[in-house]
PyMOL commands that place a pseudoatom at each C-alpha (Angstrom):
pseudoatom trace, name=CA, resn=UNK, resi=1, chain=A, elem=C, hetatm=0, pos=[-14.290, 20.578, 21.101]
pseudoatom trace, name=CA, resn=UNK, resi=2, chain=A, elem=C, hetatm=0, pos=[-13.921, 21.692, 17.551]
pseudoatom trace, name=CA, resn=UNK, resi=3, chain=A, elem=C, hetatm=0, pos=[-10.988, 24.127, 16.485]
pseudoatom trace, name=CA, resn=UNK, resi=4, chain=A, elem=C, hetatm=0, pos=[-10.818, 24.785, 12.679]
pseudoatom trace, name=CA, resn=UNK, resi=5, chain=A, elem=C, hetatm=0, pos=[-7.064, 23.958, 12.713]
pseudoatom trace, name=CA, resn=UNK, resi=6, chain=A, elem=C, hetatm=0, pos=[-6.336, 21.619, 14.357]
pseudoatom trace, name=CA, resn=UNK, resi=7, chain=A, elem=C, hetatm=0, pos=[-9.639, 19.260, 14.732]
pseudoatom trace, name=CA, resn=UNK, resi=8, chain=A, elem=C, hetatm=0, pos=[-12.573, 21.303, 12.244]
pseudoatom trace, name=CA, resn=UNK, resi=9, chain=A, elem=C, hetatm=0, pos=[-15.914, 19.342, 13.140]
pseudoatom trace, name=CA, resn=UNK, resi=10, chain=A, elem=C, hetatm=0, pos=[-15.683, 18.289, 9.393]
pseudoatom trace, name=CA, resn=UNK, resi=11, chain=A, elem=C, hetatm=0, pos=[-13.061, 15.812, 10.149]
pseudoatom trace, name=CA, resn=UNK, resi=12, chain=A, elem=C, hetatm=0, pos=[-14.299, 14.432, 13.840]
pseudoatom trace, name=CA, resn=UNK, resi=13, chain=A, elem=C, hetatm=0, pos=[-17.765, 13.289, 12.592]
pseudoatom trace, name=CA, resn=UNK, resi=14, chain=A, elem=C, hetatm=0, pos=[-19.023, 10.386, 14.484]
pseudoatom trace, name=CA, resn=UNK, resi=15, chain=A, elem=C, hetatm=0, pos=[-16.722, 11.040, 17.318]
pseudoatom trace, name=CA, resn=UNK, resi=16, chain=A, elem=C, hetatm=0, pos=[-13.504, 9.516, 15.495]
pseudoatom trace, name=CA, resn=UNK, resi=17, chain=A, elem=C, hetatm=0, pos=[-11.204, 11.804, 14.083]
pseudoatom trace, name=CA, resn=UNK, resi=18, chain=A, elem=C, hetatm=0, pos=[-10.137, 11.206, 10.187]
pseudoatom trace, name=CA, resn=UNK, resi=19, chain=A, elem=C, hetatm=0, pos=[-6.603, 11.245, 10.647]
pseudoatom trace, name=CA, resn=UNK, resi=20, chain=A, elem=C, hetatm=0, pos=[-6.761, 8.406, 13.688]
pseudoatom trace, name=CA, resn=UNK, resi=21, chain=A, elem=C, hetatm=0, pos=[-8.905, 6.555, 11.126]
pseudoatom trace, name=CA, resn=UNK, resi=22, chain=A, elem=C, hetatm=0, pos=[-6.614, 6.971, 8.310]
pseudoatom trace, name=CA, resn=UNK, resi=23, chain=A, elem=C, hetatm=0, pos=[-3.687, 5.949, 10.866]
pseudoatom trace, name=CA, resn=UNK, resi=24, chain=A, elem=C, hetatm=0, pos=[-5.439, 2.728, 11.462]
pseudoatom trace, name=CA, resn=UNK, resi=25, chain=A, elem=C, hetatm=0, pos=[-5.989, 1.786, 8.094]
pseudoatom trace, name=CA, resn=UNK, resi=26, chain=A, elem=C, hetatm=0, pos=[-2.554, 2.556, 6.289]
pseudoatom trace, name=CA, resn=UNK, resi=27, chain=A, elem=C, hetatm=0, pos=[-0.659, 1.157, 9.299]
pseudoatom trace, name=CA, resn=UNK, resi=28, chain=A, elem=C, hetatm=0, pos=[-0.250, -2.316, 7.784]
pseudoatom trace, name=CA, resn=UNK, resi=29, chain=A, elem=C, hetatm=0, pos=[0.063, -1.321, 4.144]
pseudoatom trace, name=CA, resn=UNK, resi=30, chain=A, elem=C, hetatm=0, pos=[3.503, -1.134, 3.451]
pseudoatom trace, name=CA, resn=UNK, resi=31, chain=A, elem=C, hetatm=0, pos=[5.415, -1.313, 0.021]
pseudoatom trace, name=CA, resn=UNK, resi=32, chain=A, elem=C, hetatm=0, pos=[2.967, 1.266, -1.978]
pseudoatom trace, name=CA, resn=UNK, resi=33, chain=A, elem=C, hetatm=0, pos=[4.304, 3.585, -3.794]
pseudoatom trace, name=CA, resn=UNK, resi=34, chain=A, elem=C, hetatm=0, pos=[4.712, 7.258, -2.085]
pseudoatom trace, name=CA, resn=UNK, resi=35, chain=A, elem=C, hetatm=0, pos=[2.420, 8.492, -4.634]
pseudoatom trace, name=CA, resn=UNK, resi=36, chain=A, elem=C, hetatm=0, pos=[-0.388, 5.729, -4.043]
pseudoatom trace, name=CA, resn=UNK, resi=37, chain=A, elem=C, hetatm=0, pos=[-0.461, 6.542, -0.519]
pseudoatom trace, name=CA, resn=UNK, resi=38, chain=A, elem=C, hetatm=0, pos=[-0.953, 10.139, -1.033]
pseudoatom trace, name=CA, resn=UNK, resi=39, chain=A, elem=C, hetatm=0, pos=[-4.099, 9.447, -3.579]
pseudoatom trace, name=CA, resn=UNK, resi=40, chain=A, elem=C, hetatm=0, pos=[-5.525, 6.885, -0.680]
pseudoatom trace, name=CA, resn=UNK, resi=41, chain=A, elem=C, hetatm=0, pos=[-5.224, 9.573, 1.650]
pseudoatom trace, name=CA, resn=UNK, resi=42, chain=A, elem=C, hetatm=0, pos=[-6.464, 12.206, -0.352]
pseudoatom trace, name=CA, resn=UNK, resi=43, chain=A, elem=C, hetatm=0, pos=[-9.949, 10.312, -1.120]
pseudoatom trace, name=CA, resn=UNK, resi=44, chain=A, elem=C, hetatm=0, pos=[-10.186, 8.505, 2.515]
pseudoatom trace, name=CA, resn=UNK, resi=45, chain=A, elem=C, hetatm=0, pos=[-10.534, 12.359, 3.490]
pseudoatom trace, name=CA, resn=UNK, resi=46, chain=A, elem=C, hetatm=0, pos=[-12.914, 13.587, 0.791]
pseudoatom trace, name=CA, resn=UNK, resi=47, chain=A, elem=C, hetatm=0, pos=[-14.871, 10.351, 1.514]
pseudoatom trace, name=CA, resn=UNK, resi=48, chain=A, elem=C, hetatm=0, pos=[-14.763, 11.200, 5.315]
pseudoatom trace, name=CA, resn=UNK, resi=49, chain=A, elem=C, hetatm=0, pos=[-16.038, 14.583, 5.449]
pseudoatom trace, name=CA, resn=UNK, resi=50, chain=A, elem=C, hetatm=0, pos=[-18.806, 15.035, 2.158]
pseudoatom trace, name=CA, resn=UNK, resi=51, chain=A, elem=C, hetatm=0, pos=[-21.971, 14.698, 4.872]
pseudoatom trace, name=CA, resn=UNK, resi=52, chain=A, elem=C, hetatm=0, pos=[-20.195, 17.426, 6.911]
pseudoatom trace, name=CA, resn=UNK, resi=53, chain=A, elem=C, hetatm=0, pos=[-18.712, 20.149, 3.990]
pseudoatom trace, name=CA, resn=UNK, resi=54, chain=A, elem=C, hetatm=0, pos=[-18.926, 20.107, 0.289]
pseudoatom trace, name=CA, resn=UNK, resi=55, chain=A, elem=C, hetatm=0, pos=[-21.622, 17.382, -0.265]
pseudoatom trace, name=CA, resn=UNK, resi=56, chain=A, elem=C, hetatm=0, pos=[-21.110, 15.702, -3.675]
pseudoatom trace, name=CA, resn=UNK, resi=57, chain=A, elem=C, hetatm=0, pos=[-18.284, 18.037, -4.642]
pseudoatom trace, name=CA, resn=UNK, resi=58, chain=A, elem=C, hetatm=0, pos=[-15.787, 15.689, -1.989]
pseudoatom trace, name=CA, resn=UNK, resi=59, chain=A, elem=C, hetatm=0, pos=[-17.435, 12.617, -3.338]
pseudoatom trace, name=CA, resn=UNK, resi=60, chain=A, elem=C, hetatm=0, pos=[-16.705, 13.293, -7.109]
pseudoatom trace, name=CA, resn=UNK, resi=61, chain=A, elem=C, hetatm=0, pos=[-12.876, 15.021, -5.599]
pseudoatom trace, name=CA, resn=UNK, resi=62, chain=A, elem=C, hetatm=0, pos=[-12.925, 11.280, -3.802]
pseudoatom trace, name=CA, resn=UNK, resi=63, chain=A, elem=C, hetatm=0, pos=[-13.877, 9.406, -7.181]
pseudoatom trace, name=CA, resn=UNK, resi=64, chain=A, elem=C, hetatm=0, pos=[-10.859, 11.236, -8.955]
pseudoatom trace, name=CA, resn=UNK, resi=65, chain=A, elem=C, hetatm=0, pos=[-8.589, 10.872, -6.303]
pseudoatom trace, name=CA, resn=UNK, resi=66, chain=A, elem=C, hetatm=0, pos=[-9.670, 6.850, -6.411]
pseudoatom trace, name=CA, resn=UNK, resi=67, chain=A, elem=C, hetatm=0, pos=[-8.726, 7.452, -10.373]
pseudoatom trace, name=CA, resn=UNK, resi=68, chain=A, elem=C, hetatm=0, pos=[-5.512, 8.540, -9.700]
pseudoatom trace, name=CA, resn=UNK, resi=69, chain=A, elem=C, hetatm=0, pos=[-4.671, 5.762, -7.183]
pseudoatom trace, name=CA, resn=UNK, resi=70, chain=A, elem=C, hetatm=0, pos=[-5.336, 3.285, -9.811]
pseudoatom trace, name=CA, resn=UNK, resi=71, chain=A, elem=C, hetatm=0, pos=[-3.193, 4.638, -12.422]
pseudoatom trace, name=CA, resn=UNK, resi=72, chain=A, elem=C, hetatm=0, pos=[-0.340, 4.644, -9.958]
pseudoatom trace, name=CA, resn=UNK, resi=73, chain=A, elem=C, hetatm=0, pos=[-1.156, 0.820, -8.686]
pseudoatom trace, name=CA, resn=UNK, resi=74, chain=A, elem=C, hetatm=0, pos=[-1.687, -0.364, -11.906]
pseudoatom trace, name=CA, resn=UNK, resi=75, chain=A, elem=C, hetatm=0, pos=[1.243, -2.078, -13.644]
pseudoatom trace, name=CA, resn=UNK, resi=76, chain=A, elem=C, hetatm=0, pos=[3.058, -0.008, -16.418]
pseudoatom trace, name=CA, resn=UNK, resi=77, chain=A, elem=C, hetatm=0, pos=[3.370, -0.908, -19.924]
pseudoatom trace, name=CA, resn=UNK, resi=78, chain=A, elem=C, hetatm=0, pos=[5.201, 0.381, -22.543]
pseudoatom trace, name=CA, resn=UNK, resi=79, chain=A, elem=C, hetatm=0, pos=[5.312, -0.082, -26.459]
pseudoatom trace, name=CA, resn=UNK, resi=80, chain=A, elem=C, hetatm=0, pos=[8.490, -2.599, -25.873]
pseudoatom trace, name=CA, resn=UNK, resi=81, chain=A, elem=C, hetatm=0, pos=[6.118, -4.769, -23.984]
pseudoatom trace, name=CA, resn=UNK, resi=82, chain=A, elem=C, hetatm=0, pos=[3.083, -4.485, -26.874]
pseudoatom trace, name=CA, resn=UNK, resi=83, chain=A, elem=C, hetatm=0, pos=[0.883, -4.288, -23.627]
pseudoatom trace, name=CA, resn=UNK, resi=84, chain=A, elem=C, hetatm=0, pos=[1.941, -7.416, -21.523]
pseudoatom trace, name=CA, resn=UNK, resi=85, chain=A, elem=C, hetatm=0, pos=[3.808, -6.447, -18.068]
pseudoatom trace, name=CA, resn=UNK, resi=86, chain=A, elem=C, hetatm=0, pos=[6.298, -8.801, -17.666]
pseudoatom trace, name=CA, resn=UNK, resi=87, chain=A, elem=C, hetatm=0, pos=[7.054, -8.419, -13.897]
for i in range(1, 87): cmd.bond("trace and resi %d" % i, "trace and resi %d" % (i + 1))
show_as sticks, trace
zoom trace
């Protein structure tokens, strides 16, 4: 039965619920950054619900979300390092 707290229809599509979804796919990814699991999350939802709310709106909030997990996954350089990560 859909409540629009605590289980809105735009997050139980296909009978699965986004957040048991999401719970089964970060379960085994440990040693992200905090940040980089909060981007993940952020577009597994937009990519979960566009069909059932905001159409291409949550996929282009997904594709920047995606854009912002990358920057914080992707090894820093700095001018000491002319551009070469030396980790």
């Amino acid at each position: 039965m859909s409540n629009p707290v605590s289980h809105p229809s735009h997050y139980t599509g296909g009978g699965i619920e986004c957040k048991e979804a999401m719970k089964a796919a970060f379960g085994g990814a440990n040693g992200l950054p905090a940040m980089a699991f909060y981007w993940w999350g952020c577009a597994f939802k937009y990519l979960w619900r566009w069909r059932y709310k905001n159409g291409k709106q949550d996929l282009e909030k997904c594709k920047q979300c995606i854009d912002f997990l990358i920057e914080e996954i992707e090894p820093k350089t700095t001018t000491e390092t002319r551009g070469f990560n030396h980790e």
